[in-house]
N, C-alpha and C positions, 0 to 999 in steps of 0.2 A: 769387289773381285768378280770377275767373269764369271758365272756357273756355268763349269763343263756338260756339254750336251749329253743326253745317254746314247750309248751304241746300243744296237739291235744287229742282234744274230736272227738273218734270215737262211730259211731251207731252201735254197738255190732248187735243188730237186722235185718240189713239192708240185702239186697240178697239174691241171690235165695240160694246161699247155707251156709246161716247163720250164724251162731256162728263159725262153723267147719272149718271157712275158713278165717270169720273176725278177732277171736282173734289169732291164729297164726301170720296172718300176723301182727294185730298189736304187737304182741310179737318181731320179727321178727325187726320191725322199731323198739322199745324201745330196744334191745341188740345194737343199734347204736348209743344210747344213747340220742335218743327221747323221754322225756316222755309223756306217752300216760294216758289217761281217758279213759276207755270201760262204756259207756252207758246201760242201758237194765237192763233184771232179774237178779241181784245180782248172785242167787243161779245155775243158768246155767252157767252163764260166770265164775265163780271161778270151777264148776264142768269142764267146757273146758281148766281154766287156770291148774291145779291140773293135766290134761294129758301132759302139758309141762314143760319144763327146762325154767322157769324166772330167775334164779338166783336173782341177785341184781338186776334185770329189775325197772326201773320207774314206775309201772303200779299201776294204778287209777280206783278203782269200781265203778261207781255212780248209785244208783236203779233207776229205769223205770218202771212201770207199766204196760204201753201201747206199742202197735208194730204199727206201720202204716203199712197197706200192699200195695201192688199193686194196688189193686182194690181201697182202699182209695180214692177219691178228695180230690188236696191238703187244699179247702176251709173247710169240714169237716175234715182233720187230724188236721188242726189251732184250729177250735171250739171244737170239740167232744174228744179231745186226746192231752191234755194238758200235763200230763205226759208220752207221749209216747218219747220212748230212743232219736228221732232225736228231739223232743221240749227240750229236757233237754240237748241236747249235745249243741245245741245251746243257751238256755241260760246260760250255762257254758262261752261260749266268752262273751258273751253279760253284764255277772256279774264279766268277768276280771278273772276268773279262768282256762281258755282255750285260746288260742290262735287263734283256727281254727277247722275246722269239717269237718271229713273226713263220706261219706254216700256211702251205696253201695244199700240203701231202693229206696222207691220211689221218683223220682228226681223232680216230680213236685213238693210233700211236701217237699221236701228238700231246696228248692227254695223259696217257698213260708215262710218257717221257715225262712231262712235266712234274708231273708227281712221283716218280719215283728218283729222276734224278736231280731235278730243281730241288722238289721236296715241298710239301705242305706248310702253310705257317701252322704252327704248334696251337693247337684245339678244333683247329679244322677237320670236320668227321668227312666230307667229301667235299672236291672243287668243282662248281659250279659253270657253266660254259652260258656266258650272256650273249644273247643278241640283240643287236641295236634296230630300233623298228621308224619307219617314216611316222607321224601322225598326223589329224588337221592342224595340229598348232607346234609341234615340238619333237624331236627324238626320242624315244623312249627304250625303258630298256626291258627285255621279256627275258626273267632265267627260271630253270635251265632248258636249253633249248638240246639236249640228246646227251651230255656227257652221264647223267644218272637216271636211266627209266624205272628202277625202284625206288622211291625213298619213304624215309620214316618223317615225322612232322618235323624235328630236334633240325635237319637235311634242308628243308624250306624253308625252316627260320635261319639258320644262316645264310641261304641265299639273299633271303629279301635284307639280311644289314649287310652281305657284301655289294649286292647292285646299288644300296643309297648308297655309297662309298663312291662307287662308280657313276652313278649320274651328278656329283656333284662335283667329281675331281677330272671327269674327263668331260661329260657334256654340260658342266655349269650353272646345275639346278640347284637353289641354294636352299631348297627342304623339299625332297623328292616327297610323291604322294605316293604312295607303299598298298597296292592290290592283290590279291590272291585273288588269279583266275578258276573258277570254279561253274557249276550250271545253272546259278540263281546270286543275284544281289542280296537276297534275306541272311541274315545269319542261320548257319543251321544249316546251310544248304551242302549238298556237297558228301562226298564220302566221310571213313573215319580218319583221314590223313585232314582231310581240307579242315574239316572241325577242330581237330586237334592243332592243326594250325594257325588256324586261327586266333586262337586262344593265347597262344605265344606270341604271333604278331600284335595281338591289342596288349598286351601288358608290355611292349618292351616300350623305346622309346622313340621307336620310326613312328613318321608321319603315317598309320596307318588308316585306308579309310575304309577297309573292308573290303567284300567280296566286290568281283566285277566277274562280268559275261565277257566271252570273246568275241561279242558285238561293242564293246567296250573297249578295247586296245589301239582300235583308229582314232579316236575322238580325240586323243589328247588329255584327257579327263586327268589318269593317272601319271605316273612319270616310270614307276617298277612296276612288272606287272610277275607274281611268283606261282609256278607252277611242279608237277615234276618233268623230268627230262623227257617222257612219252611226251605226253599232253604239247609239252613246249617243242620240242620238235613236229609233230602234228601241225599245230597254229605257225610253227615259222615257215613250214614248204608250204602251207595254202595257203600265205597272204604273197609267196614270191610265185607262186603257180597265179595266183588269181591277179595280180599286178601284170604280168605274161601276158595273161590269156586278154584282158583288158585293151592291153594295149594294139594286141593281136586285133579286136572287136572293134579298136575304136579308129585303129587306119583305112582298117576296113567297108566303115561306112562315108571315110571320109573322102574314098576314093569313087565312091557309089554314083554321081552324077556331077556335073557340072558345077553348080548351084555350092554341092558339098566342099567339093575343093576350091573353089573361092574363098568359104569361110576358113578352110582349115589354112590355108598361105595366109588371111588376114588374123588368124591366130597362132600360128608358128610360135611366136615366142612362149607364149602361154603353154603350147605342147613340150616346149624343149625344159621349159622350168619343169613343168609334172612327170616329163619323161625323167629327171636326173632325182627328182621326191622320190619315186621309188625304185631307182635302181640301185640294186644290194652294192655296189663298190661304193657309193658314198661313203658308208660306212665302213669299209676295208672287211674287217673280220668280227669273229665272237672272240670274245676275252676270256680264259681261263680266268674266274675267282680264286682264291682260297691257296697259290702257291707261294712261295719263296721269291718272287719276280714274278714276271708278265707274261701270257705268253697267248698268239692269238691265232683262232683257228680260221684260214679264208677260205670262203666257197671252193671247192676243185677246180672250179670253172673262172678262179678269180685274174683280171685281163690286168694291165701293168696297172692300173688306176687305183684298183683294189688293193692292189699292193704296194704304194705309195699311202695310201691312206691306212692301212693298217700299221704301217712302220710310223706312219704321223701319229695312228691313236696311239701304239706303245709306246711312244719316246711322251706322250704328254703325261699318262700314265705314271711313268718313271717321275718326271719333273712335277710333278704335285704330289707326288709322296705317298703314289692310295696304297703300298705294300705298308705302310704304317698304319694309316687313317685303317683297314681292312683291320690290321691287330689290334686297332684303341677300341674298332665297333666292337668287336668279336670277346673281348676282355671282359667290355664294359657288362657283356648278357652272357659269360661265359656260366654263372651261378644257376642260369636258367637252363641253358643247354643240359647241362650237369643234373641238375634234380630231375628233368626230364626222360633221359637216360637212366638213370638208374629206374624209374617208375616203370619206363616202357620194357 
């Protein structure tokens, strides 16, 4: 028997550059025969759809009233903006009509949607926001990258079993290497969160290999790399500011005389491959861990590509099952969680 594709409810309204960029790309993922939900104003999003070639596309209108912007608090888009595109995108999973939610809006309300109206799986103390990272050999995956800037140790162990969840069910690692980023390789190093977590990632049953430096997160080395939401957001805008700036440096010389721009036409391809290594839309978006479905937060800046690829990782998401694989990890160490809590 055929297994049905999963649908994904995207926020039509979400980004800085809106409709113009959301619905293509989600056109884009439904010709691969995704079907997709576009959330938002009805009459804008059919006026966007109406400039493209859908053919027999899957695609799905649902009205919206409301837009959450940037400026929003995600506590005020929760109360104040009941029908706005990302509340409705989300309770489309949450009422079994969607699979997952793809957002390029504001990723605090996106989050906070998630979890309040998708809903947490059950032992979940907070959901995690991963981002997926270029390295010399492999994708990797860094959480949390801003949805938690406080957490308690009990908070980063479950991060580090829900990303081996996700680097094995979405990027195809088949025993992820499990690091807490921290400011020394030594054990011991590190505050009393990184020690204390330490201590719970060596006894569970991830692949863990210990501390790493965030000179350590290119290499490849590891496959998770677990931090809290400060630190990991910190590390995720300087390696996309320094990828930027880089590229910026390196046109730049290559423009610098004669000689230079020979070599850089006779290595074109080689730039075009490292130009796409680190451009953040390969990857579409960061993944909400720890909900009830999928739900994924894209850069504001994210162009239709990002947003194609973000609806690709949620639908693979959905079709490997990690909303289970996440409850069998989470289960399996839940005795750990538990004694830990109560002590702290």
């Amino acid at each position: 028997m055929h297994k049905k594709s999963p649908r994904i409810a995207v926020d039509a309204m979400g980004g800085d550059y809106g409709l113009s960029e959301v619905v293509p790309g989600a056109v884009n993922a439904a010709k691969q025969g995704i079907p997709v939900i576009l959330t938002g104003d009805e009459y804008m999003i059919r006026s966007e759809l109406d400039k493209l070639d859908t053919g027999s596309c899957d695609i799905e209108v649902v009205h919206a009233s409301q837009i959450v912007t940037m400026e929003d608090k995600p506590s005020e888009a929760l109360r104040k903006k009941k029908d706005s595109s990302i509340q409705v995108a989300c309770r489309l999973v949450r009422d079994g009509h969607a699979d997952g939610v793809v957002s390029a809006g504001n990723s605090g309300a996106t989050v906070a949607c998630g979890m309040f109206t998708i809903g947490r799986i059950k032992g979940v103390l907070r959901p995690g926001m991963a981002g997926i990272l270029p390295t010399e050999k492999s994708p990797m995956v860094l959480i949390d990258v801003g949805a938690n800037v406080d957490c308690k140790p009990e908070h980063l162990f479950q991060y580090g079993l829900m990303a081996d969840v996700l680097a094995k069910d979405v990027l195809g690692i088949e025993n992820p290497k499990v690091g807490l980023l921290t400011i020394g390789e030594e054990e011991g190093k590190g505050n009393s969160l990184v020690r204390t977590s330490y201590e719970m990632l060596r006894k569970s049953s991830l692949n863990f290999v210990g501390n790493i430096e965030g000179r350590d997160i290119f290499t490849g080395d590891v496959d998770v790399a677990v931090c809290d939401g400060f630190v990991g957001n910190v590390a995720l805008k300087l390696s996309e500011g320094l990828a930027k700036s880089l590229s910026s440096i390196l046109k730049g010389e290559l423009k610098r005389d004669l000689v230079s721009k020979i070599g850089a036409m006779l290595a074109m391809k080689a730039f075009k491959r490292f130009a796409r290594l680190v451009d953040k839309s390969e990857y579409g978006g960061a993944p909400v861990l720890g909900l009830n479905g999928i739900a994924l937060v894209c850069h504001g800046k994210a162009d239709s590509r990002a947003i194609e690829r973000a609806i690709e990782m949620a639908s693979k998401f959905v079709e490997n099952d990690a909303v289970t694989h996440l409850k069998e990890g989470l289960a399996e160490h839940s005795n750990m969680t538990v004694m830990h809590s109560c002590d702290s």
